[in-house]
N, CA and C atoms as an extended XYZ file, in Angstrom:
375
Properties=species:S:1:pos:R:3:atomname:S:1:resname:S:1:resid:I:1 pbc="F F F"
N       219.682       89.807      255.524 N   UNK     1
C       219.562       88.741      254.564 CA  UNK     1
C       219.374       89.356      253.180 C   UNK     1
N       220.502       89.171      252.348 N   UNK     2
C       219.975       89.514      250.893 CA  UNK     2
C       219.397       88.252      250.141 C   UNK     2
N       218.577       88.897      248.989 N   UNK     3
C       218.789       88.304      248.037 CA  UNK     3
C       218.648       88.362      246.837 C   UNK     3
N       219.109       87.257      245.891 N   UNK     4
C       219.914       87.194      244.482 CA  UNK     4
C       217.839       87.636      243.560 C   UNK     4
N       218.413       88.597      242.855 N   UNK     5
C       217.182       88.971      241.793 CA  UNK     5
C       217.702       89.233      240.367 C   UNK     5
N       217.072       87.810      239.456 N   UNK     6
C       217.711       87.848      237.807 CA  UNK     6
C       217.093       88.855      237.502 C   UNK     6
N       218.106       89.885      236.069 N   UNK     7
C       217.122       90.293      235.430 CA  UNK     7
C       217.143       90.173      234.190 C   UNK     7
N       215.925       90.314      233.561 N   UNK     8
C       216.316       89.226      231.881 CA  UNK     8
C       216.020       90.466      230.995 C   UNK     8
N       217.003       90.758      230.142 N   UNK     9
C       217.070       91.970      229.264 CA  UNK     9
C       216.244       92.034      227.779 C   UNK     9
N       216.227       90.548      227.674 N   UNK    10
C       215.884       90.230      226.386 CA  UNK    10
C       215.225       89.070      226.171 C   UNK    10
N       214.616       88.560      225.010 N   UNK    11
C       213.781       87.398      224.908 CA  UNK    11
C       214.759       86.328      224.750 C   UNK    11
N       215.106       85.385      224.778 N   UNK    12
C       215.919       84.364      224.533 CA  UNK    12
C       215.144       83.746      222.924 C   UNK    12
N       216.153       83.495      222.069 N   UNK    13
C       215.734       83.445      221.165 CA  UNK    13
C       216.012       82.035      220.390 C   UNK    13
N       215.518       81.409      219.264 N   UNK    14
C       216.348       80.127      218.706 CA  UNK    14
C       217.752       79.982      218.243 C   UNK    14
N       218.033       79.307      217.977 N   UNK    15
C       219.753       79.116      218.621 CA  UNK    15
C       219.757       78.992      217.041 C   UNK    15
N       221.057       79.353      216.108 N   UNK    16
C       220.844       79.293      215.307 CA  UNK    16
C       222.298       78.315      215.301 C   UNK    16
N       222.054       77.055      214.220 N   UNK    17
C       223.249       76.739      214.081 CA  UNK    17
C       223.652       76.558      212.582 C   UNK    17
N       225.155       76.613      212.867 N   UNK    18
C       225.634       76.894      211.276 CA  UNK    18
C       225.791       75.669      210.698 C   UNK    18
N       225.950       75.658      209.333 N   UNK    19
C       226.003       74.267      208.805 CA  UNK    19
C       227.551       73.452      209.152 C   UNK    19
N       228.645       74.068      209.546 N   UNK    20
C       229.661       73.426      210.145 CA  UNK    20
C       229.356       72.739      210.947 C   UNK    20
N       228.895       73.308      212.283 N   UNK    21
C       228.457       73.366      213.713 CA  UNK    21
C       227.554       71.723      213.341 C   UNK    21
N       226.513       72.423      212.439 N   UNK    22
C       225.120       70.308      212.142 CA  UNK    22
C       226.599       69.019      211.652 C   UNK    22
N       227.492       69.714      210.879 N   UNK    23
C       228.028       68.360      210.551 CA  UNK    23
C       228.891       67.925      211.423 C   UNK    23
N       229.472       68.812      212.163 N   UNK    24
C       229.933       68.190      213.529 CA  UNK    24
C       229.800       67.510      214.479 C   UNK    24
N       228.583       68.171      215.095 N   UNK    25
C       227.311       67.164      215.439 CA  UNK    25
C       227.145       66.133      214.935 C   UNK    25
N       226.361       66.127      213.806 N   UNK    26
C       226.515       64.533      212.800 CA  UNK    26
C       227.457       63.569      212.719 C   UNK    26
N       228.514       64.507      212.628 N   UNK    27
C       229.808       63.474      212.837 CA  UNK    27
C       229.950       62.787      213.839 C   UNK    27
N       229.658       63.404      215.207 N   UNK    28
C       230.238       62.908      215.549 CA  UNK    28
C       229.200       61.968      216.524 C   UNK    28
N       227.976       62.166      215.887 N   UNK    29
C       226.681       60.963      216.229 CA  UNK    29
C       227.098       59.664      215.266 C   UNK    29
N       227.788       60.104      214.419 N   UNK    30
C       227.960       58.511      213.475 CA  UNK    30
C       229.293       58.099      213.836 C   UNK    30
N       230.211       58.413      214.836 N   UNK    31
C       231.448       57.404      214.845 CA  UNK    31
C       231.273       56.285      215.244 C   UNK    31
N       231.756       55.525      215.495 N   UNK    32
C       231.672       54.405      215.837 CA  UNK    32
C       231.397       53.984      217.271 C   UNK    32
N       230.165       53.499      217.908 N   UNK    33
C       229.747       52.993      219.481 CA  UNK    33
C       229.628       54.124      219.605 C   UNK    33
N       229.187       55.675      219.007 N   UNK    34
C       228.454       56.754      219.489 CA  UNK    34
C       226.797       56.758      219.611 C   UNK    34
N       226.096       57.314      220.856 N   UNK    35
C       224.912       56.881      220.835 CA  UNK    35
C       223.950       58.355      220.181 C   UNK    35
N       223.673       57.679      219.560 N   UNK    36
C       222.659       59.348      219.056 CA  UNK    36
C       222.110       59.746      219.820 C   UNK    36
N       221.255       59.965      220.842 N   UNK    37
C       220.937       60.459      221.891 CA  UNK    37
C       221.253       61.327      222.548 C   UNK    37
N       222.442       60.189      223.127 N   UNK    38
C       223.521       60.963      224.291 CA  UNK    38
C       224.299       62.030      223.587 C   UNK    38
N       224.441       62.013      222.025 N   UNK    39
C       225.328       63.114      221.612 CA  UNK    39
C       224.364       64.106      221.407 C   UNK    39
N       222.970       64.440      221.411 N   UNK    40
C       222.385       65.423      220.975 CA  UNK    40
C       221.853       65.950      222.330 C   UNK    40
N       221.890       65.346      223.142 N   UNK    41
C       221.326       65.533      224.943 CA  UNK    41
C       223.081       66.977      224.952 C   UNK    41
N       224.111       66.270      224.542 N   UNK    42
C       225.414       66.665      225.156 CA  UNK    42
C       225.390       68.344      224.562 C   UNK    42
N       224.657       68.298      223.380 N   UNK    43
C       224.916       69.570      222.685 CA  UNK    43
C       223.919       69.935      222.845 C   UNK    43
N       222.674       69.970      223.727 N   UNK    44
C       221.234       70.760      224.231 CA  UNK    44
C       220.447       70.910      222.889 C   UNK    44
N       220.410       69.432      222.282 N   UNK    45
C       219.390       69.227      220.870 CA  UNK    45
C       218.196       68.388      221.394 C   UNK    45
N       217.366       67.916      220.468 N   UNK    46
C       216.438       66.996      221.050 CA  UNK    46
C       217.324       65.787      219.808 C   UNK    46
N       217.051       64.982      220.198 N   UNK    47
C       217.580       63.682      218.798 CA  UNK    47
C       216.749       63.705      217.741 C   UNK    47
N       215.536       64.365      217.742 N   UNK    48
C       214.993       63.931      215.969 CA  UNK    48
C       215.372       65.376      215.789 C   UNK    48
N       216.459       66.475      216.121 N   UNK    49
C       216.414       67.233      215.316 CA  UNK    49
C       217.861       66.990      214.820 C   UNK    49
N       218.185       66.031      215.204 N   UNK    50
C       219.650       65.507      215.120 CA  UNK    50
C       219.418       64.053      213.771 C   UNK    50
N       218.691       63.760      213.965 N   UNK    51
C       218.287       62.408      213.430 CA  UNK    51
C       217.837       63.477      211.581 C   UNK    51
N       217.056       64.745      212.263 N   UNK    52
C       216.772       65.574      210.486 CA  UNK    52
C       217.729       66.231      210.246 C   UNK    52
N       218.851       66.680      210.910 N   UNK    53
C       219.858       66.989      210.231 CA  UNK    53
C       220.928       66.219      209.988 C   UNK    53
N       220.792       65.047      209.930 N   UNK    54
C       221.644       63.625      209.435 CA  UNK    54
C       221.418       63.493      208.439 C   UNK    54
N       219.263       63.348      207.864 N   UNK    55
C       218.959       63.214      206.962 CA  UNK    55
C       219.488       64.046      205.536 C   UNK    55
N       219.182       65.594      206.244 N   UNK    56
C       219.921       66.660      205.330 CA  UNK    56
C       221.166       66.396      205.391 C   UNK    56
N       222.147       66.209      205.588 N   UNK    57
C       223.442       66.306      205.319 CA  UNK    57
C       223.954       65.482      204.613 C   UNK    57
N       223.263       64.010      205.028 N   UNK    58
C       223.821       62.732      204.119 CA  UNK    58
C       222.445       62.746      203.019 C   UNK    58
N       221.794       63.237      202.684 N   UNK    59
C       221.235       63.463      201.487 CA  UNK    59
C       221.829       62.771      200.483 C   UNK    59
N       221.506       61.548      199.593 N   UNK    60
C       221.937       61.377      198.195 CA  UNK    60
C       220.961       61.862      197.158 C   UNK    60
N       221.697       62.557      196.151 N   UNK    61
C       221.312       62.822      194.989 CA  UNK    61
C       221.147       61.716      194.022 C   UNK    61
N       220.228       61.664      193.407 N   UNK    62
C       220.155       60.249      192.833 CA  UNK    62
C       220.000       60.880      190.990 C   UNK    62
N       221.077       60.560      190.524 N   UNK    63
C       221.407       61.083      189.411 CA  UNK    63
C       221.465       59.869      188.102 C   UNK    63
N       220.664       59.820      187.158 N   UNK    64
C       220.632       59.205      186.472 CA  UNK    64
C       222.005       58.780      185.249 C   UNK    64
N       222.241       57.213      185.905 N   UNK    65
C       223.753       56.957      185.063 CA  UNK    65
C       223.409       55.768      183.800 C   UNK    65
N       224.186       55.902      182.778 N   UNK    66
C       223.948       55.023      181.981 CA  UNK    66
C       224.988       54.029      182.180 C   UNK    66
N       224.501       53.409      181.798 N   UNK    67
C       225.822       51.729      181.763 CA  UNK    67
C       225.912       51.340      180.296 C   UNK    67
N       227.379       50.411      180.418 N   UNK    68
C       227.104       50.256      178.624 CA  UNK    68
C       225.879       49.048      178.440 C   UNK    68
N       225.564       49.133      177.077 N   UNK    69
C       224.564       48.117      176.746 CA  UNK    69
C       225.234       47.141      175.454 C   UNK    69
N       225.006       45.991      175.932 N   UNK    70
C       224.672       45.106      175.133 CA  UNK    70
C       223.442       44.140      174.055 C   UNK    70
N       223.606       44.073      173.140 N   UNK    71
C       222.935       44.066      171.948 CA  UNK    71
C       222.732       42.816      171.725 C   UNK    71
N       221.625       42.049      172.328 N   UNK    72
C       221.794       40.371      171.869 CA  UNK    72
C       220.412       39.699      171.927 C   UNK    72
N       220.478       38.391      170.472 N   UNK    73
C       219.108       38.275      170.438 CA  UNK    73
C       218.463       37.393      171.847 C   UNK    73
N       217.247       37.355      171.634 N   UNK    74
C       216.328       36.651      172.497 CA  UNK    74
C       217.010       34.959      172.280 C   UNK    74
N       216.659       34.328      173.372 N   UNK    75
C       217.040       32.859      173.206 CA  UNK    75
C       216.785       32.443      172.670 C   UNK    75
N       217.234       31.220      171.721 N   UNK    76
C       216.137       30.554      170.989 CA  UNK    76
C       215.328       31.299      169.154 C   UNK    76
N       216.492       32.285      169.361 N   UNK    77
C       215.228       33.031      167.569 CA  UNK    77
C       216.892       33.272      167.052 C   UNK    77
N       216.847       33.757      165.582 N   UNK    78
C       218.077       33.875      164.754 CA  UNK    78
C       217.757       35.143      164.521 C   UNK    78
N       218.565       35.900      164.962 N   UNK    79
C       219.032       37.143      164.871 CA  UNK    79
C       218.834       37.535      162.701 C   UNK    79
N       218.043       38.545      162.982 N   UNK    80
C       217.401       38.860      161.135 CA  UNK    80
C       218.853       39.411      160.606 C   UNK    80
N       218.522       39.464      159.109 N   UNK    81
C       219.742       39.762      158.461 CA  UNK    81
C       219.399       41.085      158.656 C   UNK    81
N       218.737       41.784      158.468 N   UNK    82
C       218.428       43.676      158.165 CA  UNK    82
C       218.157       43.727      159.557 C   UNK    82
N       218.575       45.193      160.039 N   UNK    83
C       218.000       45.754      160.919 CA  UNK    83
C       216.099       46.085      160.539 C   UNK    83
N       215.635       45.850      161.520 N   UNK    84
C       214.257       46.449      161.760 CA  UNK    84
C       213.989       47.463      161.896 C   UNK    84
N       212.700       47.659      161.912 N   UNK    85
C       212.446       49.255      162.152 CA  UNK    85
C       211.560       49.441      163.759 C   UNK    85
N       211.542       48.251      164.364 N   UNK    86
C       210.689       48.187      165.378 CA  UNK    86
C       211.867       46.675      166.316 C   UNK    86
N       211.703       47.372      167.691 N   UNK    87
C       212.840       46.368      168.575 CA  UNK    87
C       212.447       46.345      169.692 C   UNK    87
N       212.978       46.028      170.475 N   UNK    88
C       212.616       46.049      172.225 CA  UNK    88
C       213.684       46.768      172.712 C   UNK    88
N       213.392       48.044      173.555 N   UNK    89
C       214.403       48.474      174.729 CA  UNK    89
C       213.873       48.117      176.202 C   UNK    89
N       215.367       47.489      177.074 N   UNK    90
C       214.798       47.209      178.158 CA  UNK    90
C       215.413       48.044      179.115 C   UNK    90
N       215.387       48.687      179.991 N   UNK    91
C       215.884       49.375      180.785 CA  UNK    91
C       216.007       49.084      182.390 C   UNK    91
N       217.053       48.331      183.186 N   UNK    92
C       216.824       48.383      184.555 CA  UNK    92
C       217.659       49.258      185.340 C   UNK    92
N       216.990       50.159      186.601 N   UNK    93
C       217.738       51.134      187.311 CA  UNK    93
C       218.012       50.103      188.347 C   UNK    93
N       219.004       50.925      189.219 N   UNK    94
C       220.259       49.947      189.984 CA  UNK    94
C       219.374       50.586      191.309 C   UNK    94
N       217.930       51.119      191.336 N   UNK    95
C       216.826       51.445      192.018 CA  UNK    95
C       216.018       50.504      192.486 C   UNK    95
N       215.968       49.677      191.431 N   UNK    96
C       214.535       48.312      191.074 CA  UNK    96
C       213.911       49.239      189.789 C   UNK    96
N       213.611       50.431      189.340 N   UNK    97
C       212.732       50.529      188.525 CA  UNK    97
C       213.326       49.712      186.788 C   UNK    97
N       211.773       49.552      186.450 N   UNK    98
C       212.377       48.964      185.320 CA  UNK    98
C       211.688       49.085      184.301 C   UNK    98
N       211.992       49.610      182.788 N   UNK    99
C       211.117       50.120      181.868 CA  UNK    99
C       211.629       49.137      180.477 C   UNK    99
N       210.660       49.014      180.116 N   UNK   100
C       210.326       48.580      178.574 CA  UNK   100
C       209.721       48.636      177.557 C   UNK   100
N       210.141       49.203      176.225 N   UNK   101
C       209.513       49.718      175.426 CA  UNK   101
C       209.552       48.517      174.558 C   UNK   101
N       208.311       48.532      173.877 N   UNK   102
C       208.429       47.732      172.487 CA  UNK   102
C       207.543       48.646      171.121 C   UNK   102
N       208.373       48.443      169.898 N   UNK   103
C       208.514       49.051      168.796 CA  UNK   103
C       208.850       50.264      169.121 C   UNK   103
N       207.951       50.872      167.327 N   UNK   104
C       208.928       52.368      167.301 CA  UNK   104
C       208.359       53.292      168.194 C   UNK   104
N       209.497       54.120      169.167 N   UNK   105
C       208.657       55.317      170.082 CA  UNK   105
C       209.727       55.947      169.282 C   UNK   105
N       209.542       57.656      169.828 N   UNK   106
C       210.042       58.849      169.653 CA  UNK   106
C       210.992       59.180      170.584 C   UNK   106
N       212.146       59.871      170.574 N   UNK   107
C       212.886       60.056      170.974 CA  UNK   107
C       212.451       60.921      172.613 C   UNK   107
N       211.666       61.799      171.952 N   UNK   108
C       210.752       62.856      173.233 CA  UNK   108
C       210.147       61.714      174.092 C   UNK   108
N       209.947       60.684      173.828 N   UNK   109
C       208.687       60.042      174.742 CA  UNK   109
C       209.639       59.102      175.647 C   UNK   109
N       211.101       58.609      175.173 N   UNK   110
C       211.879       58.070      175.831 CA  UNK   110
C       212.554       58.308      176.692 C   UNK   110
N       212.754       59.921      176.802 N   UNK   111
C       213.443       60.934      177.349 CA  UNK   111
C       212.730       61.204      178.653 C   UNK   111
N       210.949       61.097      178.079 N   UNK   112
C       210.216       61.689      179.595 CA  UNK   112
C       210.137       60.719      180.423 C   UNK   112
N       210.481       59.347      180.112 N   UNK   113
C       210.156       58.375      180.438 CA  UNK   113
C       211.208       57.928      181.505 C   UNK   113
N       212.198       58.231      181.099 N   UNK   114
C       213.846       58.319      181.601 CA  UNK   114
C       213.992       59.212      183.050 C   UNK   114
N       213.167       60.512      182.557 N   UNK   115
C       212.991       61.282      183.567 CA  UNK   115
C       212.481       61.096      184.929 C   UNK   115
N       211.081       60.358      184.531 N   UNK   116
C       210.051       59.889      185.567 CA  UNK   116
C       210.821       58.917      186.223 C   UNK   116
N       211.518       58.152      185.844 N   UNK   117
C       212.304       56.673      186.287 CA  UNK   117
C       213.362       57.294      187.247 C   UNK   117
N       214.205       58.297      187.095 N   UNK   118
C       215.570       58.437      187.471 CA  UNK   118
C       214.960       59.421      188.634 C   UNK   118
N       213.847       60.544      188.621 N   UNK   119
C       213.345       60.904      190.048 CA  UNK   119
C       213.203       60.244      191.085 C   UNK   119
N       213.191       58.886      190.829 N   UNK   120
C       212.365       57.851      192.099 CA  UNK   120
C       210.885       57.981      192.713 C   UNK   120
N       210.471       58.803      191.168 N   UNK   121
C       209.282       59.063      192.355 CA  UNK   121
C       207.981       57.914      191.723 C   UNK   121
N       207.628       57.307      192.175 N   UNK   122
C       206.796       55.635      191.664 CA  UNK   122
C       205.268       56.043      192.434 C   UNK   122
N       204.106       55.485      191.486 N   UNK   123
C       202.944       55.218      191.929 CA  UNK   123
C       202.777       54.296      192.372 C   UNK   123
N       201.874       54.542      193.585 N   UNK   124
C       201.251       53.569      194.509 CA  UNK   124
C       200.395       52.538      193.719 C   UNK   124
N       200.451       50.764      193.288 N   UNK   125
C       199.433       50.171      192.935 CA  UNK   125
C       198.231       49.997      193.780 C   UNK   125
């Protein structure tokens, strides 16, 4: 009677996969009536590591765009003959955030303001 004796040469190590290899995968967890699961079971993944490399891949960059603006008075008041030196800017991101300045600010203070808005990153009330 023989018998069969493995022998293991080396440590088995983490599998490394390439970024082709994740969007393939990804792909082909998002076609259509594909089950995420069953496609990450098929390729010896667990699904939330399939579910975080979805996240990474479809990543949006959220890049701050301007739109044109229009220039028009408030309802109800008659537009002054001279420009002012003090106005209202209103600003809405296609986010929900939404900023408004009234009178004169500085150019620097509008800019940081712009900044904070277009990160997405918002305080908790």
């Amino acid at each position: 009677m023989t018998k069969a004796i493995e022998v293991i040469t080396s440590v088995q190590r983490r599998r490394r996969w390439s970024r082709a290899e994740k969007e393939r995968i990804v792909a082909a967890a998002l076609e259509p009536g594909a089950v995420a699961s069953e496609v990450a079971r098929a390729v010896g993944i667990d699904s939330s590591r399939l579910f975080r490399w979805r996240q990474q891949l479809c990543e949006r960059t959220q890049v701050a765009a301007f739109s044109p603006v229009a220039i028009a008075p408030e309802p109800g008041t008659v537009p002054p003959a001279a420009p002012e030196s003090s106005g209202t800017i209103e600003i809405e991101f296609a986010t929900g955030g939404r900023m408004r300045i009234t009178g004169a600010v500085e150019a620097s203070v509008v800019s940081a303001l712009l900044g904070v808005l277009a990160s997405g990153k918002r305080r908790r009330r």
